[in-house]
N, C-alpha and C positions, 0 to 999 in steps of 0.2 A: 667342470672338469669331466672329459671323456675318459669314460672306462675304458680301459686296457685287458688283453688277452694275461693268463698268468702265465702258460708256457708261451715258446719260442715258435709262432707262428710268422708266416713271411706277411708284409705289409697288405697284401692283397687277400691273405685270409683273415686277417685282420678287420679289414673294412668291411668283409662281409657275414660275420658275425656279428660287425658291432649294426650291418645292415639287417642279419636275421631278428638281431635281442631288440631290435625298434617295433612299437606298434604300426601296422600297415599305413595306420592314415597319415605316420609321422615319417613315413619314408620320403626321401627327394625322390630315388627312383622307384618307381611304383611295380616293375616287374626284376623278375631275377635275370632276363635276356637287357634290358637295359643295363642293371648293374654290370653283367658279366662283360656288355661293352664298353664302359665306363672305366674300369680297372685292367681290361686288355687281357682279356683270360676269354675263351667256347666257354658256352653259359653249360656244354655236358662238364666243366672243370668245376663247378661251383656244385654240383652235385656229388661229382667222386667228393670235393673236401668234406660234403657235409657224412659223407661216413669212415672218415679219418676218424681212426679212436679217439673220443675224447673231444673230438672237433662240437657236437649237438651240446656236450654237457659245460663247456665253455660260453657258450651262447646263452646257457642258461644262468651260468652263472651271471652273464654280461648282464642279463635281461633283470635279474635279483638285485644287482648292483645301481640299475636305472632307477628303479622305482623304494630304495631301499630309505631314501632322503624324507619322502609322501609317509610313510610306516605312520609315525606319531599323526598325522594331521587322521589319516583313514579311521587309526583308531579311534580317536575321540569323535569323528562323524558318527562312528558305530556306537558309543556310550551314549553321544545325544541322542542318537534314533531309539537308543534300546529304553532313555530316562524317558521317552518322550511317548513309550506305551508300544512298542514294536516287539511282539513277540519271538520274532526270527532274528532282530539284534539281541535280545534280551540272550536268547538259547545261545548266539553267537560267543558272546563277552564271556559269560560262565563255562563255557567249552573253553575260550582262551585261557581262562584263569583256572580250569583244570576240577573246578566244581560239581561238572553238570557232564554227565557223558550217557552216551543216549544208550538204551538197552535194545540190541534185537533179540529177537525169538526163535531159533531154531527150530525148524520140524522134518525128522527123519521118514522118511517112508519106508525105509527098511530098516531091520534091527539092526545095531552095531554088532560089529564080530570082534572083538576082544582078542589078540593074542596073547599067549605067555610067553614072556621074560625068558 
């Protein structure tokens, strides 16, 4: 099943959203001047869409919805890798699970100045 836009977008910003939310190598048309001839729109028309409000953060959403299916499988790649003696899965799973949260060190080179209330 292909993802869908949630608002009311026209057919032709449609497809090219659900063209943005695809990885490159998974594209049929491999540049935005193909696509933009493909669907019958100046490929400068796929550029104003992409700063329609709202327009980037649909794409992303589209793009969360692509790969949201893989979530369970990646996880448990990462628990094998992390059982299997990998340091940077091991730190990974404990950050997911909320255990392990890394410390930074702040250093001021000038003193803080405090205001009053």
């Amino acid at each position: 099943m292909e993802p869908k836009p949630t608002k009311e977008w026209s057919p032709e910003q449609a497809e090219f959203m659900l063209w943005l939310a695809m990885p490159k190598r998974a594209r049929s048309f491999k540049t935005q001047q193909q696509l933009a001839a493909h669907i019958g729109v100046h490929e400068s028309t796929l550029s104003d869409w992409k700063r329609i409000e709202g327009f980037m953060a649909e794409v992303k959403a589209i793009s969360v919805s692509l790969v949201d299916h893989d979530v369970p499988d990646i996880i448990h790649k990462i628990v094998s890798q992390a059982k299997g003696g990998s340091l940077a899965h091991q730190q990974m799973i404990l950050e997911m699970a909320g255990v392990y949260v890394q410390k930074q060190r702040i250093e001021l080179t000038q003193p803080l100045l405090l205001l009053d209330k």
